[in-house]
N, C-alpha and C positions, 0 to 999 in steps of 0.2 A: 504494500500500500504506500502510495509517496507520501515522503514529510512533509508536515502543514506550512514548512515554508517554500517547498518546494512549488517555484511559479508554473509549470506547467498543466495544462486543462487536455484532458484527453477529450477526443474529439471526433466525427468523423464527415467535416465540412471541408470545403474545398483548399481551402489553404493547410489545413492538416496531411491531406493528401499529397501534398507537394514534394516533390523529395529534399530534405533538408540543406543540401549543397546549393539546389537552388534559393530555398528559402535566405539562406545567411547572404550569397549574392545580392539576390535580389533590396534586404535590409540595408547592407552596406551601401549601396548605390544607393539607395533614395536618400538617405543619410549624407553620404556624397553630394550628391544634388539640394537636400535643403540648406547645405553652405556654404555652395558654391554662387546658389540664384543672391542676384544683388540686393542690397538694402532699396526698399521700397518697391519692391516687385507685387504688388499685391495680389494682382491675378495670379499669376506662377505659385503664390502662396495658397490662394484659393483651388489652385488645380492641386496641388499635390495634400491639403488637407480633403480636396472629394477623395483622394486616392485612397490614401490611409484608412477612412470613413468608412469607403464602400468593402476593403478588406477586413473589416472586421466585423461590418456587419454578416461578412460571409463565414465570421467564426461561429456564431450562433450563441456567442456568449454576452451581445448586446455591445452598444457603442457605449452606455453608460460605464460598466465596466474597465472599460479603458481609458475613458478618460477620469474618474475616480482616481486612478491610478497614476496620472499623468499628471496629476497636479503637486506631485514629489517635485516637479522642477520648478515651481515657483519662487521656492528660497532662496535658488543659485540664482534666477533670473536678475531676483535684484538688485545681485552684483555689479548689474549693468545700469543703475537706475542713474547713478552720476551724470551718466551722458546726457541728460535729460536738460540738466542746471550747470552742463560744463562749457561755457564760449573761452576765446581768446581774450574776452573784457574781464573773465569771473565769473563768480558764479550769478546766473541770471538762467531765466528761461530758455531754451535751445529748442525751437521747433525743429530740427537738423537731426539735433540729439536726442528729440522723442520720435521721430520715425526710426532711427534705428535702433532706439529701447525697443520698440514696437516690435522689430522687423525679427531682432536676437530672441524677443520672447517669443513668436508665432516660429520659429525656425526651430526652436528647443523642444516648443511642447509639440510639433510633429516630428522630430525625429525620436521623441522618448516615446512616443505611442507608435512610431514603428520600433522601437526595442522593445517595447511589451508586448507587442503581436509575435517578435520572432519566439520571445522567451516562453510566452504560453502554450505556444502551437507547434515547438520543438523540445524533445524531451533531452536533459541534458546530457548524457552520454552520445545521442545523434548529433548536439550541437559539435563538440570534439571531434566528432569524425568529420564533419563537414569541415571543420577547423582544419584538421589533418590533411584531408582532400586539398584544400586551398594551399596545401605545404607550408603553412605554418610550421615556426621551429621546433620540432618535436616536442623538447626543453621548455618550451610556451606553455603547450596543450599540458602538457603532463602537470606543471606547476598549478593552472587555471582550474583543471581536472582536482589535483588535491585541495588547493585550497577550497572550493565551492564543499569537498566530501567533507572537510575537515568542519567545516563552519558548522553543521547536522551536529559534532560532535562537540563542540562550544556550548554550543546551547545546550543539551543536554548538560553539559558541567554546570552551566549557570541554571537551568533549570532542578539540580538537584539540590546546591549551594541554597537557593533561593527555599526550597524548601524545608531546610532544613535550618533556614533562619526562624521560621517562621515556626516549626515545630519549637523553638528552642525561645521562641516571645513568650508565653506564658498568659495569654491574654483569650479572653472568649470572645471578642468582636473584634473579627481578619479588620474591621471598616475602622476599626480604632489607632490611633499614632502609639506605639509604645515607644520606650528606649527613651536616651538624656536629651542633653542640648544638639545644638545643630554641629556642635564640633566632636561632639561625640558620635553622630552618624556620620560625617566625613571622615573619622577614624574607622568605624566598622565595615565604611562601601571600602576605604583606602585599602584593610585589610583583604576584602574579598576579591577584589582587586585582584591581590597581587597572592592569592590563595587561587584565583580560577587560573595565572600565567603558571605557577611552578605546575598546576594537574596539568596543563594544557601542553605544555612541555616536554612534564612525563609521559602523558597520553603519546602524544607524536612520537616519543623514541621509540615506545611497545610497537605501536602501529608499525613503525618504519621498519622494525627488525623483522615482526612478523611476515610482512611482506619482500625481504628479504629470505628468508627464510622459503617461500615460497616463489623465487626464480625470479622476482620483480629486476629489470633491468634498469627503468625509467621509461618503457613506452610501455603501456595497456597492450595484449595480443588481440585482435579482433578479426573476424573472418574480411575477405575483401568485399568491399562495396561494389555491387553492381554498376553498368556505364549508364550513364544519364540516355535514359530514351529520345528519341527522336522531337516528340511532343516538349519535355522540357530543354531541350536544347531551342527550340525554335522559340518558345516561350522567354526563357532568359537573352536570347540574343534579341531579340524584339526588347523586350524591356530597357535594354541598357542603350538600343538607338534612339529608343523615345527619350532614356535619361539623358544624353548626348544631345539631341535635338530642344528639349527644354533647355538646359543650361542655357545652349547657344543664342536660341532667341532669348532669352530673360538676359544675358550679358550685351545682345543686340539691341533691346528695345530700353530696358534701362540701367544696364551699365556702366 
């Protein structure tokens, strides 16, 4: 059964169907294309948000969904908010600088809602291969591969820590503050801290030997991947002339 944080949604909609090499292709390109298209492109923005749109209405897991999700990029955005109040006089109004607030924050929230379509509609051992397919450095995949398996095993450290805080308050209502002042709870997260790095630690050695112990070279063995059929070759080459063709005109008409 997958772990509850694990982002993938099993599925049997059209973009599921897709073979994953194309999928990660395909992601990366539009990805590509939302930052390459120029600042103030609005239409170009508007076509490649139908785009996104209509791919996930084909996931069957609703558009709300993804954009729920998509709003994780709002905090970073407004890293860019400066621009907004930044001229060569000082700080003052910038209509300059709020089109291209504008342009970095419509550019972000669709290229994170095309990362949540790949993540949910590929399950992540198929993303690695497709990673691998693309010859990525082995060295990549395999670090990317461990760390994503390791992180399942975090949380469960912090999940039992956490329990066992809780076992050890002594109090009949979870909804109640127990424990001292505020520096006395930045001493006990401090300690938990650095009580979940030394398991986490240890955990990775056990892990690591074990799998030594079992032939682990540093690449996963996995049967070979069949060749891209006909239909998705013709599909990915299509897609990436349309993505070629938009840039061009979006750097031709405003540029």
């Amino acid at each position: 059964m997958p772990h509850r944080l694990e982002p993938y949604r099993e599925g049997n909609s059209p973009i599921h169907s897709l073979d994953s090499r194309v999928r990660v292709v395909m992601v990366l390109v539009f990805i590509l294309v939302c930052a390459l298209v120029p600042v103030g492109a609005w239409a170009v923005y508007i076509l490649l948000l139908a785009l996104i749109l209509s791919a996930e209405l084909l996931t069957d897991l609703g558009i709300a969904y993804f954009i729920k999700r998509s709003l994780m990029v709002l905090p970073f955005v407004l890293a860019a908010l400066p621009l907004v109040f930044s001229t060569p006089h000082g700080i003052q109004f910038n209509p300059a600088g709020l089109e291209r607030f504008i342009s970095i924050a419509l550019k972000s929230w669709i290229s994170v809602q095309a990362a949540i379509l790949l993540a949910v509609t590929t399950p992540f051992d198929q993303l690695l291969l497709a990673l691998r397919a693309l010859h990525l450095p082995r060295l990549l995949v395999a670090v990317i591969g461990l760390m994503w398996r390791y992180l399942f095993v975090m949380v469960d450290e912090v999940t039992h820590m956490m329990l066992a805080r809780a076992a050890r308050s002594g109090s009949d209502n979870p909804a109640r503050r127990t424990g001292g002042t505020v520096v006395w709870r930045a001493r006990v997260t401090g300690g938990m801290a650095g009580g979940l790095l030394l398991r986490s630690l240890d955990h990775s050695d056990r892990v690591y030997h074990a799998m030594l112990s079992r032939g682990y070279d540093g690449e996963v063995r996995t049967l070979p991947q069949p060749s891209l059929t006909t239909a998705n070759r013709w599909l990915l080459a299509g897609f990436i002339l349309f993505a070629i063709f938009l840039v061009a005109l979006s750097i031709l008409f405003w540029g």
